[in-house]
C-alpha positions in Angstrom: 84.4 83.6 64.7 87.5 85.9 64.1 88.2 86.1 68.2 88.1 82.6 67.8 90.5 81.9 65.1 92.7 84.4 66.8 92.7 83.1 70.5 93.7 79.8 68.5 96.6 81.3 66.8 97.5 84.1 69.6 101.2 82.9 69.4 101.6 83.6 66.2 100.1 87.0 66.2 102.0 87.8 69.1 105.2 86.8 66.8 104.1 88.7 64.2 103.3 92.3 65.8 106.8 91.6 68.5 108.6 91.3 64.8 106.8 94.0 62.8 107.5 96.3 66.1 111.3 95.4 66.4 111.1 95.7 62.7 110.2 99.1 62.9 112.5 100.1 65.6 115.5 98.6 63.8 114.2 100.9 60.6 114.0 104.2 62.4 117.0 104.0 64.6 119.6 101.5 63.8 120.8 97.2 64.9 122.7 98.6 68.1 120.3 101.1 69.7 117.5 97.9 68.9 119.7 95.6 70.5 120.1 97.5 73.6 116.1 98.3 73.7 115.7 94.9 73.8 118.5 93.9 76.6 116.5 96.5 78.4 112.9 95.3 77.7 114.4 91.7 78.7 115.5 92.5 81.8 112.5 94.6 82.9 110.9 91.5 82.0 112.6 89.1 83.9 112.7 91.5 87.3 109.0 92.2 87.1 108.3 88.3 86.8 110.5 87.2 89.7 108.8 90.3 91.6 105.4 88.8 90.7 106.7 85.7 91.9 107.1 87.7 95.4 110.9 87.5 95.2 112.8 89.8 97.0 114.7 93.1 94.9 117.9 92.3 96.6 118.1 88.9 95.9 117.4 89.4 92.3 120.0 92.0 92.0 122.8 89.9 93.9 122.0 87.2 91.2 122.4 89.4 88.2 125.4 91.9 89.6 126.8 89.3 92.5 128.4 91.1 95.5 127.2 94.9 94.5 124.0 94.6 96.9 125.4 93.4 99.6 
């Protein structure tokens, strides 16, 4: 019964503990050093998906830093 009403809801309690944990983050250690944690989750986000999607490292780089990996 409660892993049901919680598979239907699972967006909403994923909401909830992302913004009680950034909430908590932003209490211990400031808005800036948050801000970059979360520029850094981001984008260790979006590399591990496009690797997941079998795309190649370099590829990904040139498209985020164009003409460094060359």
């Amino acid at each position: 019964m409660i892993w049901e009403l919680l598979w239907e809801h699972k967006g909403k309690l994923l909401g909830v503990a992302a913004g009680l944990f950034f909430g908590i983050i932003y209490l211990f250690v400031g808005f800036w050093d948050t801000l970059v944690f979360v520029v850094f989750v981001s984008t260790g986000y979006y590399i591990g998906r496009k690797l997941d999607h079998k795309e190649d490292l370099r590829e990904i780089l040139d498209r985020i830093l164009p003409g460094k990996f060359r």
